[in-house]
C-alpha positions in Angstrom: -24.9 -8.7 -31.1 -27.5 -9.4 -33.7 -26.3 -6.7 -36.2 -22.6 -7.9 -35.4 -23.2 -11.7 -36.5 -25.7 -10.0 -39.3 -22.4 -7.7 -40.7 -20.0 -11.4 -40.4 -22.3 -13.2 -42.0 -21.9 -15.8 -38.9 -24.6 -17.0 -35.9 -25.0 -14.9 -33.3 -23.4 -18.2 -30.8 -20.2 -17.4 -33.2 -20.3 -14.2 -32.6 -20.7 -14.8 -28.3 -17.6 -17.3 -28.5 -15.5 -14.5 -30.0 -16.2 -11.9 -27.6 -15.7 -14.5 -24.4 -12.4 -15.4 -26.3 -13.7 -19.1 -26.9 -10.1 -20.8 -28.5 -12.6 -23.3 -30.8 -13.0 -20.1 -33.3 -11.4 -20.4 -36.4 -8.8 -17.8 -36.9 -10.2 -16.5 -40.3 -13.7 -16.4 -38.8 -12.4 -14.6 -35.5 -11.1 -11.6 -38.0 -14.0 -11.4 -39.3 -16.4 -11.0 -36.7 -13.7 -8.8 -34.7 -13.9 -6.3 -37.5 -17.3 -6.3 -38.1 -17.7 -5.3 -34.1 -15.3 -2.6 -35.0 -17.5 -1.6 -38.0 -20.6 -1.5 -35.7 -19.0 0.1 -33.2 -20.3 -2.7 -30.2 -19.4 -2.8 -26.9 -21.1 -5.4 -24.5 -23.3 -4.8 -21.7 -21.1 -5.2 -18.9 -23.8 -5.8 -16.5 -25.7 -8.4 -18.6 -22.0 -10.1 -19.2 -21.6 -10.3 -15.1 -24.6 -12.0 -15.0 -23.7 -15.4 -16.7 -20.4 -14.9 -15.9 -20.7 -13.6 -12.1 -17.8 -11.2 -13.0 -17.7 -7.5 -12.1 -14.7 -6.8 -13.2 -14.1 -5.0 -10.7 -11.9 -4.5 -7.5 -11.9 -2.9 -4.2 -9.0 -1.6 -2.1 -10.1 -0.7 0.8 -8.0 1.5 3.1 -9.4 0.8 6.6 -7.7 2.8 9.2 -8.4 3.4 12.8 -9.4 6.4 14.6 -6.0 8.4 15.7 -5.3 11.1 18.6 -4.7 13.9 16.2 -6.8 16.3 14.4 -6.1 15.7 11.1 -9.2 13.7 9.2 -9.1 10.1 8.3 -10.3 11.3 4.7 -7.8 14.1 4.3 -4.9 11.5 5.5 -6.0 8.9 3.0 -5.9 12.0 0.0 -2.9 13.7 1.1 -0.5 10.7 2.1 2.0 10.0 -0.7 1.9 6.0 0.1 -2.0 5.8 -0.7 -1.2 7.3 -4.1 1.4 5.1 -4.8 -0.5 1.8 -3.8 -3.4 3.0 -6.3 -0.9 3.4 -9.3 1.2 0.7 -8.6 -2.8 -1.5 -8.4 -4.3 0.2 -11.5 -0.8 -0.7 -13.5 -1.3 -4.2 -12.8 -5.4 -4.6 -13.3 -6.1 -2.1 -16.3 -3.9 -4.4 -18.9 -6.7 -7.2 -17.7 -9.5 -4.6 -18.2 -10.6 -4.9 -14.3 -11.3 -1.4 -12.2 -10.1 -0.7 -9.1 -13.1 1.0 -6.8 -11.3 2.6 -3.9 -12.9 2.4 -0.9 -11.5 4.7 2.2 -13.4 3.5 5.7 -12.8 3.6 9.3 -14.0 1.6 12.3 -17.5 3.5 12.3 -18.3 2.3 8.6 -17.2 -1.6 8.8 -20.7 -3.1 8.2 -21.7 -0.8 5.7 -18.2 -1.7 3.0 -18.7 -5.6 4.5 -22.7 -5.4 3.1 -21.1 -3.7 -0.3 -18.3 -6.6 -0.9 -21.0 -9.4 -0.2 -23.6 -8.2 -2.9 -21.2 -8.9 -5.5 -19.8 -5.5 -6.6 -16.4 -6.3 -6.7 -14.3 -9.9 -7.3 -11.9 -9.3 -4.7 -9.9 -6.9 -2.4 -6.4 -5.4 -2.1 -7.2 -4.7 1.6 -4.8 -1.5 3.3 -4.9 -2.5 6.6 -2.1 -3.9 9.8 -3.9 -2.0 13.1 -4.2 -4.9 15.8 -8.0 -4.0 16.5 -9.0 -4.3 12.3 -11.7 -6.8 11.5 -12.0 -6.8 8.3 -9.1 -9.2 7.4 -10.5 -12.0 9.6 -13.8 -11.0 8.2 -12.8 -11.2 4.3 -11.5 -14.0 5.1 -14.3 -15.7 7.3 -16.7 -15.0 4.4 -14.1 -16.4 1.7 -14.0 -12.9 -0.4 -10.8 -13.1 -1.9 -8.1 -10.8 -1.0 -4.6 -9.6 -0.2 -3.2 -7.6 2.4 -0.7 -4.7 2.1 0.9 -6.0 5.1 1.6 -8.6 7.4 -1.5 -9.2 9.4 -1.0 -8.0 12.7 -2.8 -11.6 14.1 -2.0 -15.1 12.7 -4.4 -15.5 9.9 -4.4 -17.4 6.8 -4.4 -14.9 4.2 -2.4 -13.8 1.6 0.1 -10.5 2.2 2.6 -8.5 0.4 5.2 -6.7 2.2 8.6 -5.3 3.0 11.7 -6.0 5.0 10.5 -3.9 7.6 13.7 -5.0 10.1 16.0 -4.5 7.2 15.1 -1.1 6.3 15.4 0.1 10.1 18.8 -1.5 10.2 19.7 0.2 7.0 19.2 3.6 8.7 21.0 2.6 11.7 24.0 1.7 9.6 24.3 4.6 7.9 23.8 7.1 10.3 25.9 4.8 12.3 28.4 5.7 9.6 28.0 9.2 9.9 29.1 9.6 13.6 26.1 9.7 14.7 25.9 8.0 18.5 23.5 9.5 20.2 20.6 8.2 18.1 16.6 8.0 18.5 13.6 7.5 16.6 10.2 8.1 16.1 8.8 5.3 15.7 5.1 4.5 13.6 2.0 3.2 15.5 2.9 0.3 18.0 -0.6 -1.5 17.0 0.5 -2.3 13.6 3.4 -4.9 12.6 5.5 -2.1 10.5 5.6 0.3 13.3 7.0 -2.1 15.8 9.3 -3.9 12.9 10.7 -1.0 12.0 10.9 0.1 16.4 12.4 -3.4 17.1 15.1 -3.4 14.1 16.5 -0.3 14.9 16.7 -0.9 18.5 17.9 -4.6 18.2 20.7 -3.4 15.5 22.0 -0.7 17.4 22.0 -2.5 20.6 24.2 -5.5 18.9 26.6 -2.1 18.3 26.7 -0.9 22.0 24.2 1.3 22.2 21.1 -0.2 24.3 19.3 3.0 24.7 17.8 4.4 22.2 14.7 7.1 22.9 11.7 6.9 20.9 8.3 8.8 20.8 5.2 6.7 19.1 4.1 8.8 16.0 1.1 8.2 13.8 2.5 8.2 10.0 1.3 12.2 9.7 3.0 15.6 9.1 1.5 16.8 12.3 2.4 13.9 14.2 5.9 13.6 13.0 6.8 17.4 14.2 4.9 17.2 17.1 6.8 14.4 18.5 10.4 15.6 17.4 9.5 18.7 19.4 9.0 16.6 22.6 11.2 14.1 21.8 13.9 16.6 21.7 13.4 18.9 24.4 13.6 15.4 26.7 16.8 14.6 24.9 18.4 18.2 23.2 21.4 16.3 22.6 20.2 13.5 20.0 22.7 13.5 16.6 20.7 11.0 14.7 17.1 10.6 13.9 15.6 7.8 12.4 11.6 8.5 11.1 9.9 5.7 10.7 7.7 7.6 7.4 8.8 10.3 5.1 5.5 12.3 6.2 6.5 12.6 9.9 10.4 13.1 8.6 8.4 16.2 6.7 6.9 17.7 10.0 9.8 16.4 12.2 12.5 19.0 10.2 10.0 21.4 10.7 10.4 21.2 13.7 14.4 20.4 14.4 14.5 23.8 12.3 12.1 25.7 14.6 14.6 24.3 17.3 17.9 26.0 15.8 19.1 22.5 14.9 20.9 22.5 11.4 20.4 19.4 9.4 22.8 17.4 8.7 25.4 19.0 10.6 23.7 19.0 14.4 21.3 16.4 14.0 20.9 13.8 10.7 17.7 12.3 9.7 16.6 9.4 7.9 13.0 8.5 6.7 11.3 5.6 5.5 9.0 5.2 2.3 11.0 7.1 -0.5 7.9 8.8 -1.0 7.2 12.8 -2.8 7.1 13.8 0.6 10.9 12.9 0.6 11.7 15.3 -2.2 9.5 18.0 -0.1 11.8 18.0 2.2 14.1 20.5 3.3 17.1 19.3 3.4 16.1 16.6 0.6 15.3 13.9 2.9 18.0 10.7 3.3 15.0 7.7 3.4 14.9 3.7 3.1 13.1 3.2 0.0 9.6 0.3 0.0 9.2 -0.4 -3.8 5.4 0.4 -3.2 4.4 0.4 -6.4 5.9 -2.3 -7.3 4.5 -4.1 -4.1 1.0 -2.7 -5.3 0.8 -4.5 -8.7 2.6 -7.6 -6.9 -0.8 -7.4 -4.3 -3.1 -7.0 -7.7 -1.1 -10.1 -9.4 -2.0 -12.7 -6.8 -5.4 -11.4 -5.9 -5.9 -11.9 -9.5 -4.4 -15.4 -9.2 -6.9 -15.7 -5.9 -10.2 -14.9 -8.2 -9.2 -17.3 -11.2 -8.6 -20.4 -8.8 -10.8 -20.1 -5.7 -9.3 -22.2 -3.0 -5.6 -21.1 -3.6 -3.2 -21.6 -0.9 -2.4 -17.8 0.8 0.9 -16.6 -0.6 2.9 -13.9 0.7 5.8 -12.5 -1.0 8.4 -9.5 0.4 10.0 -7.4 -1.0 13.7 -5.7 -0.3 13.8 -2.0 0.6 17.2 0.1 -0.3 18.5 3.5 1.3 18.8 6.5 -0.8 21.0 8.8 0.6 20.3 12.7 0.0 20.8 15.9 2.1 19.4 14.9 5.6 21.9 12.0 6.5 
């Protein structure tokens, strides 16, 4: 900073105010010192800058997921589901124009203390928090300790925090309607984890749309948002009911595994049995038959989660906010 102000031919206090953006520099004086930090090639000391502003600059999102029954990891979930992607590029989008970082942070129910320690020594200003499971701490916890945040969902108990989400009710009763439309009367689901608000929305507005229509029973089979899970339960929730003609897939993922197996079974999509997913994720385009799926703008919904966290950090003591968003159907090959 010395050589800077030496190079403008200003104070070294000058030469502070420019670089923290102070609006009492003159213009003329503000080129100047700007190009003679290009000319020296300076960049300041983040960590020195953190400590008189108490900025890191930085932000978590945390993806804090619960123990399931099947054998796939919780790591290789978090790195091979499409929606995880999309939630970090639709976050980094948002935060990289302000120069903030996003520090991902995958943990489960064993490593709680261990990422609550890490948010209270200051690494990070806030936290897009991935996380709707019933049993969850950590959004009480966030919220107990005042860390800002946001949620990527609903919180599955009353709490005070901000949340950005879907119309999870909507997009069920979208895929009702059109395979509704199709013919299809003999419909079921497999529906995501009961123990989180978007599995039992997306349950409860297919079931409570379709019932309005006549048609009160409607079999379903809890999945668990994976591949594996999805094809395991369209095997059994076929061979109880062989004679379903419409399948609604409450993730794209399990729509993957769950045309596996349909196809193992001899059933030819669309024409004995259509599917509809729910995400509009890659896994959608994966999918053979192209998969018909309700579209969640998730990046959108991503950098909408970064925007008020950001809001959050600049005025501590903001009311929560929550904001949701519409999802659409995109109709393909399957439905």
């Amino acid at each position: 900073m010395d050589q800077v102000a030496e190079a403008a031919g200003v104070s070294r206090a000058t030469v502070s105010r420019v670089i923290n953006g102070a609006p009492s520099v003159d213009a003329k004086i503000r080129e100047i010192v700007q190009r003679a930090i290009a000319d020296t090639g300076y960049v300041p000391n983040v960590a020195a800058r953190s400590l008189v502003t108490r900025k890191s600059n930085s932000v978590a999102l945390v993806i804090s997921e619960p123990d399931r029954p099947y054998d796939t990891s919780f790591l290789n979930r978090v790195f091979t589901d499409p929606y995880f992607g999309r939630v970090t590029a639709g976050a980094t989008g948002a935060l990289r124009p302000h120069d903030i970082h996003l520090v991902i942070i995958p943990t489960d129910s064993t490593d709680h203390h261990h990422v609550i320690r890490y948010l209270r020594q200051g690494h990070v200003d806030g936290v897009l928090l991935i996380s709707s499971h019933e049993a969850d701490p950590l959004p009480r916890q966030l919220h107990e300790l005042g860390i800002p945040a946001v949620i990527s969902a609903r919180p599955a108990s009353p709490l005070a925090a901000s949340f950005v989400d879907v119309d999870q009710r909507l997009g069920a009763r979208l895929a009702a309607e059109h395979l509704l439309g199709r013919g299809c009367r003999r419909l079921a689901t497999i529906s995501g984890p009961l123990d989180i608000p978007s599995g039992s929305d997306r349950l409860d507005g297919f079931r409570s749309y379709l019932a309005g229509r006549g048609i009160p029973d409607v079999p379903a089979v809890e999945g668990d948002f994976t591949r594996h899970g999805g094809e395991e339960c369209a095997r059994r929730l076929l061979t109880a009911h062989p004679d379903i003609d419409g399948l609604f897939v409450a993730s794209d993922l399990m729509a993957e595994g769950a045309l596996r197996a349909v196809q193992d079974l001899g059933r030819r999509v669309p024409d004995d049995l259509a599917v509809v997913g729910f995400d509009d994720s890659s896994a959608a385009l994966d999918c053979r038959p192209l998969l018909t799926t309700i579209r969640q703008p998730v990046e959108e919904m991503a950098a909408e989660m970064a925007e008020v966290l950001m809001a959050h950090i600049a005025a501590p003591g903001r009311l929560p906010r929550s904001v949701t968003f519409q999802p659409t159907l995109v109709v393909r090959e399957s439905a």
